[in-house]
N, C-alpha and C positions, 0 to 999 in steps of 0.2 A: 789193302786198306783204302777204305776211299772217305772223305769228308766232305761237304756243303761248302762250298763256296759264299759268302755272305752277298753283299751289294758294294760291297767297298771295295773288296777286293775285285770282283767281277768287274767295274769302271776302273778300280786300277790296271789289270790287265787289257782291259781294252782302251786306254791313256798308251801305255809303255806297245801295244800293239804300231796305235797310231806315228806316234812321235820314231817308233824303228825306220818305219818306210821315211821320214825326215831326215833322220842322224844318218841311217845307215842305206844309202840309194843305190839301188840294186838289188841282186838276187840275193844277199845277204841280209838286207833291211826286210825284201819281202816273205822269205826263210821265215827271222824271226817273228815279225808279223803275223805271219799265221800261226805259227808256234801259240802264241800269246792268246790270239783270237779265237782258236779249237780250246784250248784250255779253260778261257772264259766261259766260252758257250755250251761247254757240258756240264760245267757245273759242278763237278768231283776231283778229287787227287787222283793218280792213279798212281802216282809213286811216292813215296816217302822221304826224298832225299831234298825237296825243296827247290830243284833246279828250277822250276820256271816263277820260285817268289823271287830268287836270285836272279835270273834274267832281267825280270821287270823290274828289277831296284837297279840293275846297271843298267839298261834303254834308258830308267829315266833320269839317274845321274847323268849320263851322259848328256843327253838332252838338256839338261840345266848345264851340264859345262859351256855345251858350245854356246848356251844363248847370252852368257859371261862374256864371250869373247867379242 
């Protein structure tokens, strides 16, 4: 299955890219970063289960927790 990526989403995953290598410093922050980054810049789903809208909505919850504190 693959779908279009709009413009929204494509700047939210590369927001939630950016803000990972912040919240998360290390090889985990830059993990998911590119995670986010590859996903943006192709442009398509490649899977159906949603894992990388879900990643990008916890990076960037996360990232507003900590900017709370």
């Amino acid at each position: 299955m693959t779908v279009e990526i709009d413009r929204v989403d494509r700047a939210r995953y590369l927001a939630a890219a950016e803000r990972a290598r912040r919240v998360y410093p290390g090889a985990l922050g830059e993990l998911v970063a590119r995670e986010l980054q590859a996903y943006a810049e192709f442009g398509f789903r490649l899977a159906g289960d949603l894992l990388v809208d879900r990643l990008a909505a916890e990076v960037l919850a996360e990232a507003d927790r900590g900017s709370e504190r």
